[in-house]
C-alpha positions as CSV (number, residue, x, y, z in Angstrom):
1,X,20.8,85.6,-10.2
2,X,22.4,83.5,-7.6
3,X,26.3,82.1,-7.7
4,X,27.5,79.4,-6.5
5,X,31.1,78.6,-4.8
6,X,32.0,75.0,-4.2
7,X,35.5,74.5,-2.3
8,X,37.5,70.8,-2.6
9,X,40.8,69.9,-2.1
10,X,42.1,66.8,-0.1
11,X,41.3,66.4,3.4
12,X,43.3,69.4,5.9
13,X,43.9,72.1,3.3
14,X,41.8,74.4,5.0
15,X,39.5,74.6,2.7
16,X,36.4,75.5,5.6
17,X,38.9,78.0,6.8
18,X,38.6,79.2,3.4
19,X,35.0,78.9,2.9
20,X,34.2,80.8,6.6
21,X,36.5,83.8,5.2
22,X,34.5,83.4,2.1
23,X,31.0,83.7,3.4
24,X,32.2,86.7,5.6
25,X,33.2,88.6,2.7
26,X,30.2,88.3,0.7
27,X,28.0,89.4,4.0
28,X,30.3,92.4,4.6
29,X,31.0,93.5,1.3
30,X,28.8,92.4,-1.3
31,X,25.3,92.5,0.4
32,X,22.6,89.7,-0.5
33,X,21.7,86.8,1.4
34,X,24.3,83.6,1.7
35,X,23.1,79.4,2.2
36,X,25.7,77.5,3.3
37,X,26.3,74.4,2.6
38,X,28.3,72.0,4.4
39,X,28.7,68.5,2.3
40,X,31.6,67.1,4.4
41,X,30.2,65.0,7.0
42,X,33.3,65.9,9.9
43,X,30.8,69.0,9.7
44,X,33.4,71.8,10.4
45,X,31.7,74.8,8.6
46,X,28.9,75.2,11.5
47,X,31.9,76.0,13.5
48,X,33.7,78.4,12.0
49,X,30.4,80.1,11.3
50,X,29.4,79.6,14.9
51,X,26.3,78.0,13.6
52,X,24.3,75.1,15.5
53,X,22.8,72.1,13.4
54,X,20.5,69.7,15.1
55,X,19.1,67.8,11.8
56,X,21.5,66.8,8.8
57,X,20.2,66.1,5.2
58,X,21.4,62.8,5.6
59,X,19.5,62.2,8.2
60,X,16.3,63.4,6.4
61,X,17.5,60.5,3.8
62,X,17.7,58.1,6.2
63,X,14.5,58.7,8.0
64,X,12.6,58.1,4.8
65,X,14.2,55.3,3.7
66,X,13.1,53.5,7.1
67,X,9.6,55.1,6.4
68,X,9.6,53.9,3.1
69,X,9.9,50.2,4.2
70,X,6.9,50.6,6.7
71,X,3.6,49.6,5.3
72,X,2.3,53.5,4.9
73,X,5.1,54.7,3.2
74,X,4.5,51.6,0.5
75,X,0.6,52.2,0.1
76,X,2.4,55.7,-1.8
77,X,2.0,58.0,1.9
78,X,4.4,59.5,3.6
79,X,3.2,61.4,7.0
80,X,0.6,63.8,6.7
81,X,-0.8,62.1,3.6
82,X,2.5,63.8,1.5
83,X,4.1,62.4,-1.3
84,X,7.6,61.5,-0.8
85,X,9.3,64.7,-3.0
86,X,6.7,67.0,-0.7
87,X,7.9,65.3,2.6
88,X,11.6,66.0,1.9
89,X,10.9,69.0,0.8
90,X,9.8,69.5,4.1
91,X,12.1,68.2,6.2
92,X,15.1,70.2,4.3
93,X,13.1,73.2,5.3
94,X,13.2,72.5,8.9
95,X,16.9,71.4,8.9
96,X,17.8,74.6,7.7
97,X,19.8,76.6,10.2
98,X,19.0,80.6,9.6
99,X,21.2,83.5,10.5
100,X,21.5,86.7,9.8
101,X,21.8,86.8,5.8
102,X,23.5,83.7,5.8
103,X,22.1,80.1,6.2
104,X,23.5,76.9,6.7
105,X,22.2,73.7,5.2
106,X,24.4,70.4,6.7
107,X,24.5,67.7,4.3
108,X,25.8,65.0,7.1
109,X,26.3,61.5,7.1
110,X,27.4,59.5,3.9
111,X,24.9,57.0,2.2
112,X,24.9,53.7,3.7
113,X,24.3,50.4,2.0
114,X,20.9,51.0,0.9
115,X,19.6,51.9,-2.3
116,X,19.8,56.3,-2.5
117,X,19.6,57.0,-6.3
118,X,15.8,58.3,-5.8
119,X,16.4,60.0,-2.5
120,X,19.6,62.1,-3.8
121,X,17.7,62.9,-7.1
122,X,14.7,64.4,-4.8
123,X,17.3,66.1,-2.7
124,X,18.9,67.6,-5.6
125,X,16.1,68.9,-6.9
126,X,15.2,70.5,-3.6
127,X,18.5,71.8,-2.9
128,X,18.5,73.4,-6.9
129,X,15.2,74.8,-6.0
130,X,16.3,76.1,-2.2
131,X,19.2,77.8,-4.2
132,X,17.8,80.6,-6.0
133,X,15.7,82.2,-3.2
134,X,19.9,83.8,-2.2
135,X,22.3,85.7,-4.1
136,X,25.0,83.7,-2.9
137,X,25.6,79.3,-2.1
138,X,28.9,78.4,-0.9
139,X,29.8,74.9,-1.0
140,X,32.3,73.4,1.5
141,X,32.6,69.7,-0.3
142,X,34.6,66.9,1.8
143,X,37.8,65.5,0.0
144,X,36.6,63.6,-3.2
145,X,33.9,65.3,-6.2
146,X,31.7,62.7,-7.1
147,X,28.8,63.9,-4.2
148,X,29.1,67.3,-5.7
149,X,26.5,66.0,-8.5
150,X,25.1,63.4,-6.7
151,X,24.3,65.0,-3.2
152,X,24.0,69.1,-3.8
153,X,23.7,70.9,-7.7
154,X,23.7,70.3,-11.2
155,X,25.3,74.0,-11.5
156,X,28.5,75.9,-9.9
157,X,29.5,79.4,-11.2
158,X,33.2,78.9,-9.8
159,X,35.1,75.9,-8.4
160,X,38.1,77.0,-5.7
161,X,40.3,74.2,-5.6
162,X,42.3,74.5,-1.9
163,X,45.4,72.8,-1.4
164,X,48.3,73.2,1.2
165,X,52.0,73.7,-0.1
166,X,53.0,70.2,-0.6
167,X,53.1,68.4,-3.8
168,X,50.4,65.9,-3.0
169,X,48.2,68.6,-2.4
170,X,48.7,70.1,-5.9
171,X,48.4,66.8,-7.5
172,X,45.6,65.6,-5.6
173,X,44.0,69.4,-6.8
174,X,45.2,68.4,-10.6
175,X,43.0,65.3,-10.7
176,X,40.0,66.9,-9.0
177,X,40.6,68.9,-12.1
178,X,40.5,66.3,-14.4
179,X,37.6,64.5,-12.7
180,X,35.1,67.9,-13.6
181,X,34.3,66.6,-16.6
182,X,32.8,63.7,-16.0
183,X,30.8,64.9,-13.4
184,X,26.8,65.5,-14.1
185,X,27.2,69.1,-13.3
186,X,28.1,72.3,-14.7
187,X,31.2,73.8,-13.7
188,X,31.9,78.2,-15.4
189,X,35.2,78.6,-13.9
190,X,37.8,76.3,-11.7
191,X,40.9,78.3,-9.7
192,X,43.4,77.0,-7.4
193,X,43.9,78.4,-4.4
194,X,47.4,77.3,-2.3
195,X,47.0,77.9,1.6
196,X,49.0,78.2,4.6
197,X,52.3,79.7,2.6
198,X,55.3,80.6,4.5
199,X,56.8,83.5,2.6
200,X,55.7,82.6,-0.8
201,X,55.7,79.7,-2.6
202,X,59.4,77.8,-3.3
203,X,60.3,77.2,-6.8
204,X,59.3,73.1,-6.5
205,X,56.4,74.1,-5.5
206,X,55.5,77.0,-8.2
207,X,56.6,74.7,-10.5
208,X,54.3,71.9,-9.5
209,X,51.3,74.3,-9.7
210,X,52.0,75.7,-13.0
211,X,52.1,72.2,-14.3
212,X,48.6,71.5,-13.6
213,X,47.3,73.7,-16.2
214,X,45.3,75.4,-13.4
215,X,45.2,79.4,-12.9
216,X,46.6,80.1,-9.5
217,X,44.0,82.7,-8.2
218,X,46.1,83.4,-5.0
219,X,47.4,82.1,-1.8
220,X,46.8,82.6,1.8
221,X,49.3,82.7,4.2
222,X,49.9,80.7,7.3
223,X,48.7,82.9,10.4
224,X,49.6,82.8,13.8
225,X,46.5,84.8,14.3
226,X,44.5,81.7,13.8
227,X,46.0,79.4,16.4
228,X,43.7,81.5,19.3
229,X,40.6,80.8,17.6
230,X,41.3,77.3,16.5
231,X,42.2,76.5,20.3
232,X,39.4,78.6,22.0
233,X,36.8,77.0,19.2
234,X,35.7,80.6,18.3
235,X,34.1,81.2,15.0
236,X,36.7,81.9,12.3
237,X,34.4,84.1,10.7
238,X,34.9,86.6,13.3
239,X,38.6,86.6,12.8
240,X,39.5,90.4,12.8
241,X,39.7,92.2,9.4
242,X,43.7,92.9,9.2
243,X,44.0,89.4,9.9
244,X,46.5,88.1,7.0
245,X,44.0,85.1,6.3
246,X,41.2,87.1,5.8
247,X,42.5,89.3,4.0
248,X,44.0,87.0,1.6
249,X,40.7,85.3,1.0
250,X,38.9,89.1,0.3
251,X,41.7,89.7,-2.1
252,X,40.5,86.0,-3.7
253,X,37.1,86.7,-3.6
254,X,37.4,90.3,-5.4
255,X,39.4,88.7,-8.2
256,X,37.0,85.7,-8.6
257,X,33.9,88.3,-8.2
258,X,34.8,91.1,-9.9
């Protein structure tokens, strides 16, 4: 049965820092296979995973919208005499990056001003579909929620919700919060996560966090250890196991896991 981890939090909480520490953990520790996917389009996660992407889902969706307006694509053909769910499907396929035990799917770009409600629902579908053939999916979502129904799953076993140690942070995490609800997916379980602490968190803050009704599954320290591979560009998933980070993030993922 596979689970799925989706990450969000405003922009610069470190949530892909999270999610590469993540993804480590679950190929070192609890075996299985891992897909990756990256829904914000700065696209960080291929980096911290050290993982090239040449083709974007959202470039799949807009390829087909400009097939669509040609005169095959409206006689009801797309190339190769496919439909248009069998020619996504397709094309996902080939966008996927694979690794070893742990694959990356890039959602890229954001819609433009075109009409998308068919196109995401086929994606979604393929995506749902894609999903089960691993044990694991971790989600790294950009800043806001809504894309998490429209653009990648109906379903997500546990939502980490990242934030820094400010205020806005834990407010902007609060709302996120609030917004599941309304959100055409299934959520099981939503934790907050506070990174980049400096020797634990100040009263302000702590109280802040307990007012947003949300359980505080732990927090990850800031790390000097990081600064080398955020200025050298190497993979943060190769960060070194007694690194504080990482093993802040194990120590998360064990409690959310079991």
């Amino acid at each position: 049965m596979t689970v799925t981890i989706a990450l969000a939090g405003k922009g610069g909480t470190g949530k892909t820092t999270v999610a590469a520490c993540l993804i480590r953990y679950l190929l070192e520790e609890r075996g299985g296979a891992v897909l990756a996917i990256d829904a914000d389009p700065a696209m960080n996660l291929p980096l911290v995973l050290g993982m090239e992407v040449e083709t974007t889902v959202g470039d799949i969706r807009e390829d087909m919208l400009d097939l669509v307006q040609s005169s095959g694509a409206l006689a009801g053909s797309m190339p190769g005499g496919m439909s248009k769910q069998e020619y996504l499907d397709w094309q996902v396929k080939m966008a996927l990056v694979e690794g070893d035990r742990v694959d990356l799917l890039a959602m890229g770009r954001p819609e433009g001003p075109g009409c998308y409600c068919a196109a995401n629902q086929m994606l979604r579908v393929i995506v749902d579909r894609l999903s089960v053939n691993y044990d694991y999916v971790v989600i790294d979502n950009e800043a806001g929620m809504e894309h998490l129904s429209r653009r990648t799953t109906r379903d997500v076993d546990v939502l980490l919700l990242v934030t820094d140690p400010t205020q806005r942070g834990v407010v902007a995490a609060r709302e996120m919060a609030r917004m599941v609800p309304g959100l055409d997916i299934r959520v099981g379980r939503t934790y907050l996560v506070v990174n980049r602490v400096r020797d634990g968190l100040p009263p302000p803050l702590a109280d802040a966090v307990a007012r947003t009704g949300l359980e505080l599954i732990g927090t990850v320290p800031e790390d000097p250890a990081m600064a080398e591979f955020e200025i050298s560009g190497r993979p943060l998933i190769q960060l070194p196991t007694e690194t504080a980070v990482y093993q802040a993030v194990r120590d998360i993922a064990r409690r959310v896991l079991g």
